[in-house]
C-alpha positions as CSV (number, residue, x, y, z in Angstrom):
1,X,0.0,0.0,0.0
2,X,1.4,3.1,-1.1
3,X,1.3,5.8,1.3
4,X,1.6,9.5,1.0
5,X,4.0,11.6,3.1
6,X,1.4,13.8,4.7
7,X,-0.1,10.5,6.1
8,X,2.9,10.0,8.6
9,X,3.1,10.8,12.1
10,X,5.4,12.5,13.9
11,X,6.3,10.8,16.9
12,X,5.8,12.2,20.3
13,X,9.0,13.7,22.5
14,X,10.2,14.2,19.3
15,X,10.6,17.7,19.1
16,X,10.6,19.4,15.4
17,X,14.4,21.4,15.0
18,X,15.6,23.2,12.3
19,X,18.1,20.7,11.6
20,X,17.5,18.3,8.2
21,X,16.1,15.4,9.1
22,X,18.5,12.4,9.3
23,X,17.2,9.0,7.7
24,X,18.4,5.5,9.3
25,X,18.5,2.4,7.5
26,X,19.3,-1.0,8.4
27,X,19.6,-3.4,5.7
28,X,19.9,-7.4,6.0
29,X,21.0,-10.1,3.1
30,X,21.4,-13.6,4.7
31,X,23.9,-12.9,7.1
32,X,25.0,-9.7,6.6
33,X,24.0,-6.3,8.4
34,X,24.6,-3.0,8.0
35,X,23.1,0.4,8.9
36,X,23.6,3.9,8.0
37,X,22.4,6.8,8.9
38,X,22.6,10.4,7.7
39,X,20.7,12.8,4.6
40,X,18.8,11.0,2.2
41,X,21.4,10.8,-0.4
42,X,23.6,9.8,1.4
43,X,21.2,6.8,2.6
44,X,20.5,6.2,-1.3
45,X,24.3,6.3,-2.1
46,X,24.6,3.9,0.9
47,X,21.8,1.4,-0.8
48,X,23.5,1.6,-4.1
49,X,26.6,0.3,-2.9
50,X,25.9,-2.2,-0.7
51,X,24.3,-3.8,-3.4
52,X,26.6,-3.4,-6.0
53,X,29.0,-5.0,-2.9
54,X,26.5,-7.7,-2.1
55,X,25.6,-8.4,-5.7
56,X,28.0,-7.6,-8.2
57,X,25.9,-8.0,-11.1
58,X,23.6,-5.6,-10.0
59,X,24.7,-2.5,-12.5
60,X,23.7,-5.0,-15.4
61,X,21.0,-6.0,-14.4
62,X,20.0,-2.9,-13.6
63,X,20.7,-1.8,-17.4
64,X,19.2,-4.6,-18.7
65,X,16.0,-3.8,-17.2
66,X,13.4,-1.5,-18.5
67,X,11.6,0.6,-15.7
68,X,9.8,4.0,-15.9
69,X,11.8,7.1,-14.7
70,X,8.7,9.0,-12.9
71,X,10.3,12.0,-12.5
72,X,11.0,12.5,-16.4
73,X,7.8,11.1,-17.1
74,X,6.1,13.8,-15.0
75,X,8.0,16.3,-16.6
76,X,7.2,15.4,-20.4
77,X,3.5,15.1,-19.3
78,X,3.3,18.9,-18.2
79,X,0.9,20.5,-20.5
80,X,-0.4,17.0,-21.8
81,X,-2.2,15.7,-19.1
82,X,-3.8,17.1,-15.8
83,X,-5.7,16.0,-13.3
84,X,-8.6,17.4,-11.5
85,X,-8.8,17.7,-7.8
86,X,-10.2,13.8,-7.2
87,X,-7.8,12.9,-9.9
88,X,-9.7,12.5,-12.6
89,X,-7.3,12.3,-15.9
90,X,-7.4,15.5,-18.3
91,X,-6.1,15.8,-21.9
92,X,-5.1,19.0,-22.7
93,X,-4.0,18.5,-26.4
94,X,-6.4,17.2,-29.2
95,X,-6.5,13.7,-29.6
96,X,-8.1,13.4,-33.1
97,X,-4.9,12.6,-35.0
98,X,-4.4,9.5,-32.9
99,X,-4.6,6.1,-33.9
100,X,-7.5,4.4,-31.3
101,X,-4.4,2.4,-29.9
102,X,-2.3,5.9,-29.0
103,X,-5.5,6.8,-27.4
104,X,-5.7,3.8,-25.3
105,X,-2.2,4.4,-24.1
106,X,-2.8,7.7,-23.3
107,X,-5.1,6.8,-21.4
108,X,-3.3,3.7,-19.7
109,X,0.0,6.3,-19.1
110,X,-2.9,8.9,-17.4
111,X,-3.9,6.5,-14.9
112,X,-0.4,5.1,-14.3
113,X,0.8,9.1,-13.4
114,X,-1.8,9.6,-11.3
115,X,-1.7,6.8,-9.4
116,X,1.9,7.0,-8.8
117,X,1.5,10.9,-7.7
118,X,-1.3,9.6,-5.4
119,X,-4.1,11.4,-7.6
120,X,-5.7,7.8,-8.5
121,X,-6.5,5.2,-6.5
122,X,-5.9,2.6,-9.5
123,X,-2.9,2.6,-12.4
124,X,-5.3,0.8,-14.4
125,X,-8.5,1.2,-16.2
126,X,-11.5,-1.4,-16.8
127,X,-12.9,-2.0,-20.5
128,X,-15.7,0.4,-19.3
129,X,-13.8,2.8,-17.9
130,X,-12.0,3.0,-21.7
131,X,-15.1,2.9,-23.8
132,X,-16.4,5.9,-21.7
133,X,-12.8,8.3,-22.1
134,X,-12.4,6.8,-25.5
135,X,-15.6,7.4,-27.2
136,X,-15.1,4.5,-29.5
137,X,-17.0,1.5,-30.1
138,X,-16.7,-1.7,-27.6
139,X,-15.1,-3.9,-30.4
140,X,-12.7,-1.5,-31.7
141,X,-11.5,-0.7,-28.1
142,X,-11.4,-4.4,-27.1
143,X,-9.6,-5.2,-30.6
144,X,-6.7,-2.8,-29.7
145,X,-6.6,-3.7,-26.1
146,X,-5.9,-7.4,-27.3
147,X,-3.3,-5.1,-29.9
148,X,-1.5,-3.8,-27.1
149,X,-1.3,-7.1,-24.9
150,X,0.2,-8.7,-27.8
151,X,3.0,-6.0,-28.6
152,X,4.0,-5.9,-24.3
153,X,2.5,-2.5,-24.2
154,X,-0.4,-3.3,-21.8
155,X,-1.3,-6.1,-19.7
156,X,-4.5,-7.6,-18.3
157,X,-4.2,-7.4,-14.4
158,X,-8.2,-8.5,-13.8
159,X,-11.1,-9.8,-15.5
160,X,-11.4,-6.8,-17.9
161,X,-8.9,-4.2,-16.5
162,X,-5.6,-3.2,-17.8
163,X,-2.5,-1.2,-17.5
164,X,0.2,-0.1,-19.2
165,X,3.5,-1.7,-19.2
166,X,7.1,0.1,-18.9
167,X,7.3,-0.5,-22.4
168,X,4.0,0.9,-23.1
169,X,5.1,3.8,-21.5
170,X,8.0,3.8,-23.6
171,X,6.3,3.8,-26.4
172,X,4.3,6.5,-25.6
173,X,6.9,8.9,-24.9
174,X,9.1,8.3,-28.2
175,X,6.3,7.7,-30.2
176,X,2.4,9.4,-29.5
177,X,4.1,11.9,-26.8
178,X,5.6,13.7,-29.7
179,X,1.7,13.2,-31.8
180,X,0.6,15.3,-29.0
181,X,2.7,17.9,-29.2
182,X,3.0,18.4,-32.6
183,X,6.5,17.5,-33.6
184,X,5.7,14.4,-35.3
């Protein structure tokens, strides 16, 4: 369960200084132990290499593996998509010269940002749910849904709900961000 950093406590005796906060971490790997403590970077730094001690392999891996950069994709998504105050998805550019697939991942890519912003409860969206944003017919958007599943773009996580993959997301940033923008 994701939770949002308003949603903490502080605890009590702990009084609030003007100092930054420090951030303590204690990791464990089968037998091995270790804790640091200090800024938040210099936790993350910390995590980093303890890993790349622990696990060696773990920088190729790491490149090998296709993951979503939130922060970037926030940033490309300014002016493209909003969200109203109980997180409903808006597009702000005209969709017309999309392809019904583009739209669906637009879509997909709305409800992955605001769920991992805290805007939306859910990163995915029912068949309903993209029939009603979409407009189009039932059998168009469930052809293009199956579309997707087959390229790795989406995936099914219910009976009729989907979400968009990192690849999907991808996609949509190379390929229909730029469609939205009009540089393509």
């Amino acid at each position: 369960m994701k939770r949002l950093y308003q949603d903490y406590e502080v605890k009590k005796g702990v009084s609030r200084s003007r100092e930054a906060p420090k951030l303590e971490i204690t990791i464990k790997y089968g037998a091995l132990e270790s804790t640091c403590e200090g800024s938040a970077d210099d936790v993350l730094k910390f995590i980093f290499n303890f890993i790349k001690d622990v696990y060696p392999n773990y920088e190729l891996v790491r490149n090998l593996t296709l993951t979503v950069d939130l922060q970037r994709l926030l940033r490309q998504l300014k002016g493209v998509i909003s969200f109203l105050p109980k997180g409903r998805p808006v597009i702000l550019k005209p969709t017309d010269k999309l392809t019904d697939s583009e739209l669906i991942l637009v879509y997909l890519v709305a409800a992955y940002s605001g769920n991992q912003i805290g805007m939306a409860e859910d990163d995915n969206l029912s068949m309903a749910d993209l029939l009603d944003k979409t407009g189009k017919p039932a059998g168009t958007v469930a052809g293009r849904l199956s579309e997707l599943v087959g390229e790795l773009y989406v995936e099914r996580v219910g009976r009729g709900k989907y979400r968009v993959t990192a690849y999907g997301v991808k996609e949509f940033t190379e390929e229909i961000l730029p469609k939205l923008e009009g540089t393509k």
